[in-house]
Short mmCIF file of the C-alpha atoms (twelve columns), coordinates in Angstrom:
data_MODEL
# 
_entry.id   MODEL 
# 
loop_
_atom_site.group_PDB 
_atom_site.id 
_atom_site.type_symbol 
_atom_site.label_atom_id 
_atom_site.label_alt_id 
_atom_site.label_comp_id 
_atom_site.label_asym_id 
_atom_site.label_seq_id 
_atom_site.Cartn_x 
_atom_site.Cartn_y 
_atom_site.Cartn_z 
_atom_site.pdbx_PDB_model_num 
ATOM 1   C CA . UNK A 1   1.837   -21.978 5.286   1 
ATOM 2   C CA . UNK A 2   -1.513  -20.527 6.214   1 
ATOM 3   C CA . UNK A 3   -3.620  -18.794 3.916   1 
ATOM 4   C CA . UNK A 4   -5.178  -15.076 4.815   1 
ATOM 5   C CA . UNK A 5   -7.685  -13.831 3.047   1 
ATOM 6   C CA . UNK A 6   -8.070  -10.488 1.845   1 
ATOM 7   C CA . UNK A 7   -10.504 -8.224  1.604   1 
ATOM 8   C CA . UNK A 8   -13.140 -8.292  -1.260  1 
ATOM 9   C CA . UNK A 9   -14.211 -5.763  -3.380  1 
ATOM 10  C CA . UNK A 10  -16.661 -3.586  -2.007  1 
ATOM 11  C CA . UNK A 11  -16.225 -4.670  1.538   1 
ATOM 12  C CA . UNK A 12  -15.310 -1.968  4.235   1 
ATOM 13  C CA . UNK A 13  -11.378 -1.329  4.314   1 
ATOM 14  C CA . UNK A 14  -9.726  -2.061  7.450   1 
ATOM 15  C CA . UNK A 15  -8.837  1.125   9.021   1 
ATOM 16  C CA . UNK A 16  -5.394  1.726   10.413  1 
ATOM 17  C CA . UNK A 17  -3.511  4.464   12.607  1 
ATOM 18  C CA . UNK A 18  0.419   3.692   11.374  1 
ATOM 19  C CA . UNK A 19  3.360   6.157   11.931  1 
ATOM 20  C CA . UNK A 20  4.967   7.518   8.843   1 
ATOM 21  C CA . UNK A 21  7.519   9.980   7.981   1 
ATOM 22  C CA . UNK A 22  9.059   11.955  11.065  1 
ATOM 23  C CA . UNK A 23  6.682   9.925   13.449  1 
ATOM 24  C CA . UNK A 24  3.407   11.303  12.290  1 
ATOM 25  C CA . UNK A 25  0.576   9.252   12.430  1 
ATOM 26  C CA . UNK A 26  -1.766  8.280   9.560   1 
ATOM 27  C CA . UNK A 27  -4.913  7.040   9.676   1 
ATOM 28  C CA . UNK A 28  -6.981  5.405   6.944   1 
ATOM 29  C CA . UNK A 29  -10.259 7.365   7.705   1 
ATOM 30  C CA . UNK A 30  -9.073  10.508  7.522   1 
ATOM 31  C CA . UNK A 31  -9.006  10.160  3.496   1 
ATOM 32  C CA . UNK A 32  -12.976 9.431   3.980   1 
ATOM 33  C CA . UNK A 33  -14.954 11.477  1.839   1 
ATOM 34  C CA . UNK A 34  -11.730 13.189  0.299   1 
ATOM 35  C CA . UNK A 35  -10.008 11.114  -1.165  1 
ATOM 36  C CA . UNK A 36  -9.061  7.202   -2.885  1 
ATOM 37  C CA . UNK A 37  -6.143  5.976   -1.413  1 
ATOM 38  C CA . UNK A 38  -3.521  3.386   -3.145  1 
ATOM 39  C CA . UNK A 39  -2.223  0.624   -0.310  1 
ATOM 40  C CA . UNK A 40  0.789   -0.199  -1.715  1 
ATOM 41  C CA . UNK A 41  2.234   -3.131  0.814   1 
ATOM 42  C CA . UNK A 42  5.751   -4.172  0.251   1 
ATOM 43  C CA . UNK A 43  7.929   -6.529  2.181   1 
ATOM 44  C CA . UNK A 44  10.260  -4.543  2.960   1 
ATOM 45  C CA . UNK A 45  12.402  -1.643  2.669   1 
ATOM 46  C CA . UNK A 46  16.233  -1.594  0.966   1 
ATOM 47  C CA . UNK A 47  15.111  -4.901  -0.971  1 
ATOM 48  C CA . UNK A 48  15.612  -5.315  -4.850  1 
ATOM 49  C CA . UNK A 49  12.372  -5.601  -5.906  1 
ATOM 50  C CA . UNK A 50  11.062  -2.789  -3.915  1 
ATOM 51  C CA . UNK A 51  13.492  -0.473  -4.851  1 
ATOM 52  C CA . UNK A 52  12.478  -0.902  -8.581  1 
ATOM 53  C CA . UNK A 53  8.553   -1.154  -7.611  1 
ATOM 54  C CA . UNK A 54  8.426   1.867   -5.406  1 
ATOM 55  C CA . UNK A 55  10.069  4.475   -7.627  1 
ATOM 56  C CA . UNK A 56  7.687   3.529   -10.737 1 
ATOM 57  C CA . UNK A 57  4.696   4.571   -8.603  1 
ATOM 58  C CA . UNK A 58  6.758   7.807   -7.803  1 
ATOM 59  C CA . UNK A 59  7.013   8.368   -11.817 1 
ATOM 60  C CA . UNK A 60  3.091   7.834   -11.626 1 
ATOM 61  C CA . UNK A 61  2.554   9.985   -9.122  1 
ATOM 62  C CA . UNK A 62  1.026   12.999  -10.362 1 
ATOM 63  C CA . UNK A 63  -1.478  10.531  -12.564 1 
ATOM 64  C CA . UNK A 64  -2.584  9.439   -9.387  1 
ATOM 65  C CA . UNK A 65  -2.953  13.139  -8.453  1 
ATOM 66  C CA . UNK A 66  -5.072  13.718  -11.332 1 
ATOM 67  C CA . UNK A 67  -7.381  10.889  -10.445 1 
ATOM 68  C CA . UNK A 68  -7.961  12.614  -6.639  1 
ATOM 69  C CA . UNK A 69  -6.363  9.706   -4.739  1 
ATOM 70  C CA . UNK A 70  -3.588  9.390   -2.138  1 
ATOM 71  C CA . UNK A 71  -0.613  6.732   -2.479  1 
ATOM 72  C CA . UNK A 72  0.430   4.979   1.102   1 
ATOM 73  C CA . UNK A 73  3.645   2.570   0.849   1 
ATOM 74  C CA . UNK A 74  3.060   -0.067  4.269   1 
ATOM 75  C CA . UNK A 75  5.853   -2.179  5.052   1 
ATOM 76  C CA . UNK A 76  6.545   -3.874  8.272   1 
ATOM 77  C CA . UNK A 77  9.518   -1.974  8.446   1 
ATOM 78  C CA . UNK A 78  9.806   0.760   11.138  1 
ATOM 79  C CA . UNK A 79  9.031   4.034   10.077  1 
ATOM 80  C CA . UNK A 80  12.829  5.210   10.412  1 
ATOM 81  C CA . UNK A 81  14.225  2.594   7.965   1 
ATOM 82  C CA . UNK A 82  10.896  3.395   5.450   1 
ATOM 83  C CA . UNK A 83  12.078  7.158   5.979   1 
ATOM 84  C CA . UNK A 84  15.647  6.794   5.155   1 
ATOM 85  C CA . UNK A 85  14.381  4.463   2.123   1 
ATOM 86  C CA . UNK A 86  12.028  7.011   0.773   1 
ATOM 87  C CA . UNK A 87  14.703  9.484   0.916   1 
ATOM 88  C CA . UNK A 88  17.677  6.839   -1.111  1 
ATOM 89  C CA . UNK A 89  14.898  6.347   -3.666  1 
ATOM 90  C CA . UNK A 90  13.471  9.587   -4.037  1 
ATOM 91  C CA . UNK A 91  9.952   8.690   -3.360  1 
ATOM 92  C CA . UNK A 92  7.870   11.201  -1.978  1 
ATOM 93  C CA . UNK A 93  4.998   9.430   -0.955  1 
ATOM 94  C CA . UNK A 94  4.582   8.457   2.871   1 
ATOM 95  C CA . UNK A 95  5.909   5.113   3.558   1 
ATOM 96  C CA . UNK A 96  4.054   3.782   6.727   1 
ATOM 97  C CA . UNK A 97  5.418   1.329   9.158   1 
ATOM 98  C CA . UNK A 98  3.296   -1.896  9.767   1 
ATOM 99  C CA . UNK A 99  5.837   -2.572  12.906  1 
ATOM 100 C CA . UNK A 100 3.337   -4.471  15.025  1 
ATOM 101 C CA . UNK A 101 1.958   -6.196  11.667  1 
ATOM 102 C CA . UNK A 102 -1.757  -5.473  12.696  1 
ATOM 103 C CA . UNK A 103 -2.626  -4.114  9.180   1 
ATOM 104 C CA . UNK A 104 -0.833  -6.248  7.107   1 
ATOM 105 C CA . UNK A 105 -2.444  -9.180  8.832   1 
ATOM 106 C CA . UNK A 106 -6.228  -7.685  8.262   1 
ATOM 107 C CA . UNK A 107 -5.281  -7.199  4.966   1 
ATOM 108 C CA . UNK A 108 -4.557  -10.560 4.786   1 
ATOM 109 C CA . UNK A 109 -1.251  -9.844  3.199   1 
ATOM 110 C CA . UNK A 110 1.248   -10.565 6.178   1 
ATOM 111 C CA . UNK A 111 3.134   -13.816 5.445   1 
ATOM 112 C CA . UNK A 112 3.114   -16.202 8.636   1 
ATOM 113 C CA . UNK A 113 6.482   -17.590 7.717   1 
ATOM 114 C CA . UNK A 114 8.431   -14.559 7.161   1 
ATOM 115 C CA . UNK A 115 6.709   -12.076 9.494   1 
ATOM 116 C CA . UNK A 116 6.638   -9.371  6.553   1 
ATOM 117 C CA . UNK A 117 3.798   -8.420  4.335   1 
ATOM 118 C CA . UNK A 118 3.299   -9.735  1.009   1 
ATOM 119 C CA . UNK A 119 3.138   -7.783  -2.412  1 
ATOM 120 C CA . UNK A 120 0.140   -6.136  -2.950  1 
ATOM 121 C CA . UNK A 121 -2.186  -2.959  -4.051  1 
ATOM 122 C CA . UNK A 122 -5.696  -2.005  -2.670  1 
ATOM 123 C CA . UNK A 123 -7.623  0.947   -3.919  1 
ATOM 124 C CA . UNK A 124 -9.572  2.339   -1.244  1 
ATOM 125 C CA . UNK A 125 -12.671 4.569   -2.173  1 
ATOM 126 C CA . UNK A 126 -13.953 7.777   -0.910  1 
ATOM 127 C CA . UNK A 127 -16.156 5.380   1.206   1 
ATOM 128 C CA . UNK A 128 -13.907 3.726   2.695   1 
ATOM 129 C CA . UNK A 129 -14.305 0.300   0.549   1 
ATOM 130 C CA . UNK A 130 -12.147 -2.225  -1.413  1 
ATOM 131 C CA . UNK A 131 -12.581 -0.972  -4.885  1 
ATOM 132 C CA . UNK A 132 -9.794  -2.743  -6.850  1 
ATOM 133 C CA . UNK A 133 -7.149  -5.406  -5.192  1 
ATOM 134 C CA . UNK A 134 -4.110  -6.896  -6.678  1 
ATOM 135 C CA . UNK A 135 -2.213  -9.374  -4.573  1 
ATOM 136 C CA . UNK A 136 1.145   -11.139 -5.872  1 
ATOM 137 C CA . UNK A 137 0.875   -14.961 -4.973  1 
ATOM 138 C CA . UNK A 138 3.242   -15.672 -1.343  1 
ATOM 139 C CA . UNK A 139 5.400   -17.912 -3.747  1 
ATOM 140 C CA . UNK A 140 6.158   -15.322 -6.376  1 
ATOM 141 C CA . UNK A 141 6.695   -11.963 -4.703  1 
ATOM 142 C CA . UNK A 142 8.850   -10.587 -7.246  1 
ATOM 143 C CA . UNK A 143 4.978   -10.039 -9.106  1 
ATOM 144 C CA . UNK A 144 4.759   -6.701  -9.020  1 
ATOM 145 C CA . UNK A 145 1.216   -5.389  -9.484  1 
ATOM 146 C CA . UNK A 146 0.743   -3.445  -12.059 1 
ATOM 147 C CA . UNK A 147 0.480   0.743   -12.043 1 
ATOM 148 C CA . UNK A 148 -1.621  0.775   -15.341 1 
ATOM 149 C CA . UNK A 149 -4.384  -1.178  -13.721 1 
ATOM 150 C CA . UNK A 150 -4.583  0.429   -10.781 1 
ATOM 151 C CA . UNK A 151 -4.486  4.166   -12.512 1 
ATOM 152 C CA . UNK A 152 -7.512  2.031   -14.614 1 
ATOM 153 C CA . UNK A 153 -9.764  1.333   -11.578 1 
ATOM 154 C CA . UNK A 154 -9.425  4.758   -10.143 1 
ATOM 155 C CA . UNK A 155 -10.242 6.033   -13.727 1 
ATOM 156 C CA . UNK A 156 -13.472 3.915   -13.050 1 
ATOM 157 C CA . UNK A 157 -14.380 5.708   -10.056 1 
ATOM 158 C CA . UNK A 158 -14.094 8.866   -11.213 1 
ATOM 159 C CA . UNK A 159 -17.456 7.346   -13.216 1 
# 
């Protein structure tokens, strides 16, 4: 299997224009200069893991509120399946779909062998750079990365 690398801390995030929810488009630079944003790539929707990961970062939700940043769930799911998952799991968060797997590959996240992206969390600054990354190894993806560190690292950068 190949190896992708990820971005590093404090390098420029890779910005992305996905569809979400109802077909609307997201892009990542649109949060610029108002707000962190929480990547939260998961391989994809109606799977076990995901459906315990993705409703703990709903519980968390208004923590990440608090600390003025924006969660984004990215699968390479399309964006109907991600709706009709948000809405069995109650997650109210936009799940974006990665259908063309463009972002999860410049993430360095999308698995060659399976086509689907990999577990992991960025935190995204008001600049637009890698502040905090957390990516589950390709052989263990039932690693979940943890909510209590990333809630730490946008505690950081409120400073």
């Amino acid at each position: 299997m190949t190896t992708m690398v990820t971005p590093d801390v404090g390098q420029q995030a890779p910005d992305f224009r996905l569809r979400g929810p109802d077909g609307v488009t997201f892009l990542l630079s649109e949060y610029l200069g108002n707000k962190h944003v929480v990547l939260v790539f998961y391989p994809l929707a109606f799977s076990p893991v995901c459906s315990h990961q993705l409703p703990a970062i709903q519980k968390e939700l208004a923590r990440f509120g608090e600390l003025d940043a924006q969660v984004l769930g990215i699968s390479v799911d399309s964006h109907y399946a991600n709706q009709a998952f948000a809405k069995q799991l109650g997650v109210e968060f936009p799940l974006l779909s990665d259908f063309k797997r463009d972002v999860s590959a410049a993430y360095g996240v999308l698995n060659p062998e399976t086509q689907c992206s990999g577990r992991a969390v960025f935190v995204v600054d008001k600049r637009g750079r890698i502040a905090y990354k957390d990516v589950s190894p390709p052989a263990d993806q039932k690693q979940i990365p943890s909510n209590q560190r990333v809630l730490q690292a946008l505690q950081e950068l409120q400073g």
